[in-house]
Backbone bond lengths (Angstrom), bond angles and torsions (degrees), N, CA, C in turn:
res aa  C-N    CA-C-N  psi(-1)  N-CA   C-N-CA  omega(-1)  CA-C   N-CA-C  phi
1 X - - - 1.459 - - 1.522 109.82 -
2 X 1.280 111.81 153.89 1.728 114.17 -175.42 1.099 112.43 -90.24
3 X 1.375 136.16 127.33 1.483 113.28 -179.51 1.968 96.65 -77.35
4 X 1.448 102.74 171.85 1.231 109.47 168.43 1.327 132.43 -51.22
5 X 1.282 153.57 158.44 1.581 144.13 153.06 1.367 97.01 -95.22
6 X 1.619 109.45 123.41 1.515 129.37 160.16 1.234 119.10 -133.32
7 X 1.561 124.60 149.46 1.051 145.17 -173.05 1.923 110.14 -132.71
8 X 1.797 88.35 128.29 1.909 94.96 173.06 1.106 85.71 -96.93
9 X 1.834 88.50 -149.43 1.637 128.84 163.92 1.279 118.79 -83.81
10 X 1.322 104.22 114.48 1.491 115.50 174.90 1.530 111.64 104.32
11 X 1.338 129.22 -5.18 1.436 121.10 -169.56 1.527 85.29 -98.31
12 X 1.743 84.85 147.03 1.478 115.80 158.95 1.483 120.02 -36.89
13 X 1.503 126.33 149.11 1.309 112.43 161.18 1.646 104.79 -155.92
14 X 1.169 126.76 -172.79 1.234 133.16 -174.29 1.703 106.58 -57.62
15 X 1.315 133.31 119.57 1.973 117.75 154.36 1.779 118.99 -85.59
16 X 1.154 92.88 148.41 1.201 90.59 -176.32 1.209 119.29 -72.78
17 X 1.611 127.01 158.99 1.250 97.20 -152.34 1.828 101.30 -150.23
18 X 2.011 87.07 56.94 1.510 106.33 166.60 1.633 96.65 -149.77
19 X 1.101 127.95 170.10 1.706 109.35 164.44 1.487 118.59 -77.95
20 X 1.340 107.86 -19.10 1.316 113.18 -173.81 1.712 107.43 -103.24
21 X 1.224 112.79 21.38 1.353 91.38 -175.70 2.310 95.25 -134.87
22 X 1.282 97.15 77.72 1.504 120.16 -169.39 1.490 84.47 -96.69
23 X 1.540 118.94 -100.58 1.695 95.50 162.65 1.013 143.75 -2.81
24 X 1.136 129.10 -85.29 1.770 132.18 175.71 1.554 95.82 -54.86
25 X 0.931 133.84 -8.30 1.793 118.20 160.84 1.211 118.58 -98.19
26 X 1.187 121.58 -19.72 1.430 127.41 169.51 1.684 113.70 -62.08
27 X 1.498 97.02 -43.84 1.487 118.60 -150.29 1.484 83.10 -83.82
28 X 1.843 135.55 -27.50 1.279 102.78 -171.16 1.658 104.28 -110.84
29 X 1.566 117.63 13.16 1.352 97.24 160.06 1.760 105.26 -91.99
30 X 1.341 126.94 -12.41 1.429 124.14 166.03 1.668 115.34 -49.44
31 X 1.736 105.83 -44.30 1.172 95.38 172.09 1.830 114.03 -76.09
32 X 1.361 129.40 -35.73 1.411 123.73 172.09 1.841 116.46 -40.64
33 X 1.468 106.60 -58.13 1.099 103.49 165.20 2.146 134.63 -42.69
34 X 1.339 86.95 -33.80 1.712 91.00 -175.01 1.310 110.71 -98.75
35 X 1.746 117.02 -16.74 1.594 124.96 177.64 1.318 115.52 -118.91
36 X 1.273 119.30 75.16 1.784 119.21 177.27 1.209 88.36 -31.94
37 X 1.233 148.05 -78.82 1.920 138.42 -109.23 1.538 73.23 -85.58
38 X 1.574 142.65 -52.60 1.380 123.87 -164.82 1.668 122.49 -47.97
39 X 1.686 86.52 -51.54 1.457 104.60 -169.27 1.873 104.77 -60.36
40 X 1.324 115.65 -49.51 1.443 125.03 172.22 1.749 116.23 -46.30
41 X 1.309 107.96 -29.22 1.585 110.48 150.02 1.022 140.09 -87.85
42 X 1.420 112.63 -23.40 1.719 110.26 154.92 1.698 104.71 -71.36
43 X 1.032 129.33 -47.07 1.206 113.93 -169.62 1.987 128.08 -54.26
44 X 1.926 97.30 -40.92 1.197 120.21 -165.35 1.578 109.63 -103.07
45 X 1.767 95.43 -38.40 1.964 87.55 -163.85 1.653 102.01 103.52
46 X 0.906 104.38 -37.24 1.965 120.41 -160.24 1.945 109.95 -82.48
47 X 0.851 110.39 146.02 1.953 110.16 -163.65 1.446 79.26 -89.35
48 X 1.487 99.61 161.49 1.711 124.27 163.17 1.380 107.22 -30.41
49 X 1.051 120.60 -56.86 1.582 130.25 -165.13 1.709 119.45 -68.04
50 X 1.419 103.01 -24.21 1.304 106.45 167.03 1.457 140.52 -80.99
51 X 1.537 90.05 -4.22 2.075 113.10 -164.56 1.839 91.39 -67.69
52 X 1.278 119.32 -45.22 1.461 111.62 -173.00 1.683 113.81 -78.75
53 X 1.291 108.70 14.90 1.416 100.32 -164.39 1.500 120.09 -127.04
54 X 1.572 83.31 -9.84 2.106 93.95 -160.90 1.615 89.17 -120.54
55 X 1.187 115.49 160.17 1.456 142.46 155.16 1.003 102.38 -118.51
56 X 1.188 153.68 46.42 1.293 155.81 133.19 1.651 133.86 -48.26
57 X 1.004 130.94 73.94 1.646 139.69 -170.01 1.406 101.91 -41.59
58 X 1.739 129.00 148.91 1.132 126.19 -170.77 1.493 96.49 -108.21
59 X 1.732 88.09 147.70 1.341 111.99 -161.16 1.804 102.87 -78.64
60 X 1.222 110.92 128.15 1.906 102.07 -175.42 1.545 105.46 -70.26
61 X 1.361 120.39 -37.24 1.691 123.62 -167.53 1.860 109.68 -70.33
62 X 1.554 95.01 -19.12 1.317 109.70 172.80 1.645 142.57 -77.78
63 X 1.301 72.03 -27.59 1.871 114.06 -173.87 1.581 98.00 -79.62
64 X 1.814 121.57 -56.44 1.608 112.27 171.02 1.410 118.91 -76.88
65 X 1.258 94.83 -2.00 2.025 79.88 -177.96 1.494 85.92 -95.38
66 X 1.158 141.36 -30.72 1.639 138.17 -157.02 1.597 90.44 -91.99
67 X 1.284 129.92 -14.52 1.459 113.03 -177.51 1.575 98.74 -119.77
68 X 1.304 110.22 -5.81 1.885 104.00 162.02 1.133 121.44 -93.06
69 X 1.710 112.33 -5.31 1.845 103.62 178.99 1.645 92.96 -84.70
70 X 1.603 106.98 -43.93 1.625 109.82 177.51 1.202 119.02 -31.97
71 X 1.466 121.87 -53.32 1.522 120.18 -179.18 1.580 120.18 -58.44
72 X 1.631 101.00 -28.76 1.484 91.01 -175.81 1.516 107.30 -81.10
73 X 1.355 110.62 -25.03 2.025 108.44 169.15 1.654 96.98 -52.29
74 X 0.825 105.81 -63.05 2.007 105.72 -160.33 1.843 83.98 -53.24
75 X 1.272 105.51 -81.63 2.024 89.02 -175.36 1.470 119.85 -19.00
76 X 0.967 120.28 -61.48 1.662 131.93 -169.51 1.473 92.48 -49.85
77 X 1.470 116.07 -62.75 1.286 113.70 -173.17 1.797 120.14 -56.96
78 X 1.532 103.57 -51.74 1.530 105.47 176.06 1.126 122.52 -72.32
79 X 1.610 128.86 -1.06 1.393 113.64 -168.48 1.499 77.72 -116.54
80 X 1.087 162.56 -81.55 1.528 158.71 -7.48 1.926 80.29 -162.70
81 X 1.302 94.38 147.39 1.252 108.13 165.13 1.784 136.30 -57.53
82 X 1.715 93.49 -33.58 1.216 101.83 144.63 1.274 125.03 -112.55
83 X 1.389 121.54 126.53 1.370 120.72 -168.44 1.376 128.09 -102.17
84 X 1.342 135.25 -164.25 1.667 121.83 179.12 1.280 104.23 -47.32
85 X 1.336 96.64 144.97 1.252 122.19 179.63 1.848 125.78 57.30
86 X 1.588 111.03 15.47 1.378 114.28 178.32 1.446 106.53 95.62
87 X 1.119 135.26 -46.59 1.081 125.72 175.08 1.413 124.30 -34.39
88 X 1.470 131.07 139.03 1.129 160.38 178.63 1.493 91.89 -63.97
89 X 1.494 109.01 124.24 1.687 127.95 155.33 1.239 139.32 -126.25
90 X 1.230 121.47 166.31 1.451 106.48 155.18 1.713 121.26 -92.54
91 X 1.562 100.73 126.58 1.751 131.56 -156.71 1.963 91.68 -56.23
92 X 1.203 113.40 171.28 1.121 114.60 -170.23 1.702 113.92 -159.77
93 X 1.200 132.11 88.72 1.008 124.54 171.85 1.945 127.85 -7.61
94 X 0.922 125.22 115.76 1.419 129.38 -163.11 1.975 102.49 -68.06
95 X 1.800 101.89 -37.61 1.352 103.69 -168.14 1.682 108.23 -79.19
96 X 1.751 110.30 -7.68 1.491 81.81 166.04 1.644 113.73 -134.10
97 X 1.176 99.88 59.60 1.752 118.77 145.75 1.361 88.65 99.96
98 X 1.757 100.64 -154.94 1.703 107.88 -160.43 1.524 83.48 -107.05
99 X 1.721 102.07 138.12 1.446 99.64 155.69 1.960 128.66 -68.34
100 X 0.981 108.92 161.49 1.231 108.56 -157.93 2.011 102.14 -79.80
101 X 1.647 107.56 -22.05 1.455 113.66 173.10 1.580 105.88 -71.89
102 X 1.361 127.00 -29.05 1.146 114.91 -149.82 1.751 93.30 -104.23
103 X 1.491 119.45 -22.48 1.435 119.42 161.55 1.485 109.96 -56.75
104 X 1.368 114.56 -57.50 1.412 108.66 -179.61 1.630 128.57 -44.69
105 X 1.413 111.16 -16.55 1.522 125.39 -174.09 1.468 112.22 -84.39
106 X 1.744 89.22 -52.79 1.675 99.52 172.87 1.443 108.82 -48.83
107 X 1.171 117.40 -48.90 1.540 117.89 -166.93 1.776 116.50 -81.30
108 X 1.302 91.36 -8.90 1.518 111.08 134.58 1.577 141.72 -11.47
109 X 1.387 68.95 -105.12 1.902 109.97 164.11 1.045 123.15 -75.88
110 X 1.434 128.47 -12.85 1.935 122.53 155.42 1.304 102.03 -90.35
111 X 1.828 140.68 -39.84 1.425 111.94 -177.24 1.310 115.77 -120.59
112 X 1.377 114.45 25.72 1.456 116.20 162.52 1.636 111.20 60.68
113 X 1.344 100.61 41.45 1.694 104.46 168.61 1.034 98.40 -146.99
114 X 1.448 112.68 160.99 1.646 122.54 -179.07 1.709 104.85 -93.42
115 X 1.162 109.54 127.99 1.410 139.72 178.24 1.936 120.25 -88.80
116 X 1.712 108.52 123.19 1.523 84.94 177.93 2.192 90.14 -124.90
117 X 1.216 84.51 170.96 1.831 111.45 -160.79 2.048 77.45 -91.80
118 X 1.398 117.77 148.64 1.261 120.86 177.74 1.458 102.92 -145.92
119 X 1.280 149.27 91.37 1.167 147.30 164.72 1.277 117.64 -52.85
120 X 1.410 116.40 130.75 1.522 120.64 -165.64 2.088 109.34 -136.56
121 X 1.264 94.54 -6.39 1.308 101.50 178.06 1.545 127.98 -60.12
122 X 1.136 104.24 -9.93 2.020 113.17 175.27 1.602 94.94 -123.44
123 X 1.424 118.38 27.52 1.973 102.34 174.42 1.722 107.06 -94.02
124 X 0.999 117.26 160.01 0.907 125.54 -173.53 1.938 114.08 -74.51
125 X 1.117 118.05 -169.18 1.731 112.96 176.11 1.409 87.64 -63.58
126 X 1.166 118.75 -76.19 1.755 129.54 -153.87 1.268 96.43 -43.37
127 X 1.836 119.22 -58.42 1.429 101.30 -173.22 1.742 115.04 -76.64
128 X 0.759 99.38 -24.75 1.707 86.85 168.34 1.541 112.20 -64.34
129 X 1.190 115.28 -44.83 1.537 102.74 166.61 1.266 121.80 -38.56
130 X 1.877 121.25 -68.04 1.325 130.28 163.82 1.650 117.10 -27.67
131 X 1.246 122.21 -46.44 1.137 135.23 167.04 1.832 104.60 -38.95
132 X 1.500 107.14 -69.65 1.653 104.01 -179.43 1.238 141.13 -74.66
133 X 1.265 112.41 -26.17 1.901 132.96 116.33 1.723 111.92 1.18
134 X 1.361 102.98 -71.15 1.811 136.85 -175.90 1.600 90.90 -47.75
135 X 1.596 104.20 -73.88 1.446 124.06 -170.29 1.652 106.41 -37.29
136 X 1.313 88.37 -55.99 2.074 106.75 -151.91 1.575 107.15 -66.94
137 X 1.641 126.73 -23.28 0.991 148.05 146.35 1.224 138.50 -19.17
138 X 1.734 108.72 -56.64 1.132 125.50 -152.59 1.237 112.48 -89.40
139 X 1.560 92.80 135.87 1.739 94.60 176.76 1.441 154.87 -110.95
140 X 1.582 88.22 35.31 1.289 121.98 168.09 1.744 119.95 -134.08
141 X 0.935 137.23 -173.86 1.327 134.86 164.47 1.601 127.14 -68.53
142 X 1.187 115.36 125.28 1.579 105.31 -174.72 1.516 108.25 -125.21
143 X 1.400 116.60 -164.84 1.538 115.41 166.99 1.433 121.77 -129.41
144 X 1.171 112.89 156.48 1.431 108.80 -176.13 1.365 87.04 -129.70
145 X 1.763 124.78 141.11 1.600 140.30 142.88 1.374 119.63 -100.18
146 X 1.557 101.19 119.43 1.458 95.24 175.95 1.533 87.34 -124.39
147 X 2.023 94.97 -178.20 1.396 101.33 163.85 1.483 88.86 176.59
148 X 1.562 101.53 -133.04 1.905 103.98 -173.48 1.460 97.11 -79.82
149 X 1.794 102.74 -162.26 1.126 130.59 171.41 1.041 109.28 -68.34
150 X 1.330 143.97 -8.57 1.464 132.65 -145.55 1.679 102.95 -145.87
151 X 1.111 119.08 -25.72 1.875 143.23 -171.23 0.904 113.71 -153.85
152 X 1.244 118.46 146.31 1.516 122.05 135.05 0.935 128.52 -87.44
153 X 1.506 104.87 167.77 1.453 102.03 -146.75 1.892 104.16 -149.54
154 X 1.400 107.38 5.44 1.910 115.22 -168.36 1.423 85.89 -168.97
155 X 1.790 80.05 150.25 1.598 112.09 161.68 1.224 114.49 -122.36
156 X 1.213 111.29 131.39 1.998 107.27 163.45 1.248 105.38 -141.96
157 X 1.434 103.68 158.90 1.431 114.84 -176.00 1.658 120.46 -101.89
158 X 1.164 99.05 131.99 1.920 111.05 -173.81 1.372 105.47 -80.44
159 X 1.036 137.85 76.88 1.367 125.84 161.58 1.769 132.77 -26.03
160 X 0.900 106.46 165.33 1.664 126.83 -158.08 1.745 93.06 -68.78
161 X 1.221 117.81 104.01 2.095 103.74 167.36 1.281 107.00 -50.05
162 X 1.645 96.14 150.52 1.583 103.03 157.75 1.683 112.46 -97.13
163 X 1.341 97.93 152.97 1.506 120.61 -171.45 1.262 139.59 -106.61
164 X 1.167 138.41 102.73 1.074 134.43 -179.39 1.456 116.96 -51.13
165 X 1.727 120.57 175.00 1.289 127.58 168.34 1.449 114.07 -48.58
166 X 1.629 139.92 -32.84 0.972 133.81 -149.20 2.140 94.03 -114.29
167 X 1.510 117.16 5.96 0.767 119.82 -164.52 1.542 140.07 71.12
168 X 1.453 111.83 3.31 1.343 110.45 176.00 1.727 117.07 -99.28
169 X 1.403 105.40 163.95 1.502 95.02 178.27 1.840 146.19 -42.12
170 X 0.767 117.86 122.50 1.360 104.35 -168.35 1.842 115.45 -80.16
171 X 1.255 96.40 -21.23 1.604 93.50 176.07 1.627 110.20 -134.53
172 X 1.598 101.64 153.97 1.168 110.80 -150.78 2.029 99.14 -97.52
173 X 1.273 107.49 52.16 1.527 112.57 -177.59 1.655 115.56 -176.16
174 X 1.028 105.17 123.76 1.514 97.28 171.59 1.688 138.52 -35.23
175 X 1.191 111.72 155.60 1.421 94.15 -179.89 1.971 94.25 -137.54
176 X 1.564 93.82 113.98 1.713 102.18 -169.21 1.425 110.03 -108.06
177 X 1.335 121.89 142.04 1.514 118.06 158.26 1.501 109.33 -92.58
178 X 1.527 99.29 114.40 1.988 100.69 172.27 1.320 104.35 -97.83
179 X 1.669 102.59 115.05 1.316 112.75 -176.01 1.429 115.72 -53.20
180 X 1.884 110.22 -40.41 1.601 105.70 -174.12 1.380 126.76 -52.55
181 X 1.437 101.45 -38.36 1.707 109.49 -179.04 1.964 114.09 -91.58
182 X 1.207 93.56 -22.49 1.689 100.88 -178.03 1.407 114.90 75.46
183 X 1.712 106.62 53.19 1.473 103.43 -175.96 1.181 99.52 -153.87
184 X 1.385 110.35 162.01 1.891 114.31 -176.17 1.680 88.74 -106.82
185 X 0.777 82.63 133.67 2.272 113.09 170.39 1.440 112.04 -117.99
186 X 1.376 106.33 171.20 1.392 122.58 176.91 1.715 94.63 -106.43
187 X 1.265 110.35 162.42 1.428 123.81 177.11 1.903 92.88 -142.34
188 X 1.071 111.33 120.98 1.417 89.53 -174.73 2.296 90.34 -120.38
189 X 1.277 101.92 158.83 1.631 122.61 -165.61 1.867 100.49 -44.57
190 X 1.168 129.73 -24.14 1.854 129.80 -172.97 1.360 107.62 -76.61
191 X 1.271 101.70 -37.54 1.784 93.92 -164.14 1.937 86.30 -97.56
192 X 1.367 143.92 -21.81 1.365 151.38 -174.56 1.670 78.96 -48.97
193 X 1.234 85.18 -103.76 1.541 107.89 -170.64 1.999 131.53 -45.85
194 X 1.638 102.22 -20.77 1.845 96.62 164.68 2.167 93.63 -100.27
195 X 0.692 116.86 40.85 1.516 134.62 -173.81 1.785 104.33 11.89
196 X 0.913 110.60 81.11 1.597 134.79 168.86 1.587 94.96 -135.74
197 X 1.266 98.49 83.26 1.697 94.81 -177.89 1.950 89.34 -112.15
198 X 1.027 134.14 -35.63 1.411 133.00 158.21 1.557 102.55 70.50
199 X 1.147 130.57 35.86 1.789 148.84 173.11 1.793 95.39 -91.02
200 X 1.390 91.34 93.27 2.192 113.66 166.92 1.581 103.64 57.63
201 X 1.938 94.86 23.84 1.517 89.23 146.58 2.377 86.71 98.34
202 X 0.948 110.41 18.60 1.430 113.74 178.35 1.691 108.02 -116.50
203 X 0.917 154.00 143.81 1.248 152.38 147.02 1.602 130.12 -94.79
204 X 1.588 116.88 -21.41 1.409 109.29 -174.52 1.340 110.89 -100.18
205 X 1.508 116.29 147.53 1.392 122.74 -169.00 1.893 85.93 -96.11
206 X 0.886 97.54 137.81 1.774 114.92 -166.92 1.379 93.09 -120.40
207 X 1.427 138.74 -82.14 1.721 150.53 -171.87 1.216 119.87 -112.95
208 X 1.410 114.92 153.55 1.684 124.46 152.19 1.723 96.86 -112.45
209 X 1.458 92.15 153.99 1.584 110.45 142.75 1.250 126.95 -125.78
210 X 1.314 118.22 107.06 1.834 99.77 177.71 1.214 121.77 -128.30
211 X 1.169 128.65 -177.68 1.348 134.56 173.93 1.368 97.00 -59.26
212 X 1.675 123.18 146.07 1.229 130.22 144.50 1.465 111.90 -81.27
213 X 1.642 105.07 142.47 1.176 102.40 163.00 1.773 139.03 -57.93
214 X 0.901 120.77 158.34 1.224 157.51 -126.01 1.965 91.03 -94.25
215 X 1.014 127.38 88.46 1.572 140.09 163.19 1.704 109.29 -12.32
216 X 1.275 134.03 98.56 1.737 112.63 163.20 1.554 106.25 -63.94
């Protein structure tokens, strides 16, 4: 059996390993996180079937070429005219990052929920707060774009909160993978919302993507 792939604060993780491809690295440790057998092949090289069988240590030179061809699948898919899952899009230049519709699809097609794009770049403090509230919530992996005043300019990924018995968050700060440096950080609600968010040198929170809730 595979154990899970998880990520805290402070552990190492994959960097992306184009400048433009912050997204498509986000988007494929989102899928590591929700698909052990994936993540167990980026990590090893080795199929599902081999995790009970090998003592084999994973190779690091193996690990970026197996998680840099990955990024260019997720690109193809998020920028591409046809996008996750076949669907018809609008095409997207490769040199300036993942569009934020075509992330939402991908993230799609790794956790099997429908995802909506939330622009947050004209909210106010309060609503940008509400915004990290939104974030701190969520119980799956989402995305955040920040950058300047004027663009964005980065993607990173918000990891899944942890939960108490009664289901609400247990900690009072985000927990992000920044693809540039390859590390999970805290983002905590002061610098979110007066936008000194300072993630690879960007400060403004520009988008969410998240899971929509859940149909009664």
């Amino acid at each position: 059996m595979v154990a899970p792939f998880r990520l805290g604060v402070g552990d190492l993780a994959p960097r992306q390993q184009s400048p433009t491809t912050c997204g498509s690295a986000s988007l494929t440790v989102a899928r590591m996180l929700a698909d052990p057998a994936f993540a167990h092949w980026v990590r090893t090289g080795l199929p599902r079937e081999a995790a009970a069988v090998t003592t084999q240590a994973p190779d690091a030179g193996g690990v970026v070429s197996r998680f840099a061809a990955y990024e260019q699948v997720v690109a193809a898919r998020t920028n591409g005219l046809a996008g996750p899952g076949g669907r018809l899009q609008l095409p997207w230049p490769r040199s300036l990052g993942t569009p934020p519709w075509g992330a939402a699809r991908e993230l799609e097609l790794a956790l099997g929920r429908r995802h909506r794009v939330r622009w947050v770049r004209q909210r106010s403090t309060a609503g940008l707060g509400a915004a990290f509230n939104s974030l701190r919530s969520q119980a799956r992996p989402a995305l955040l774009y920040v950058g300047s005043p004027t663009l964005p300019r980065h993607v990173v990924l918000v990891l899944p909160a942890d939960r108490g018995r009664g289901g609400d968050a247990l900690t009072d700060h985000l927990t992000v993978y920044e693809p540039s440096a390859g590390r999970v950080l805290e983002v905590h609600r002061e610098p979110f919302a007066a936008r000194r968010l300072a993630l690879a040198g960007w400060d403004v929170p520009w988008a969410t993507v998240c899971a929509t809730p859940a149909s009664r």
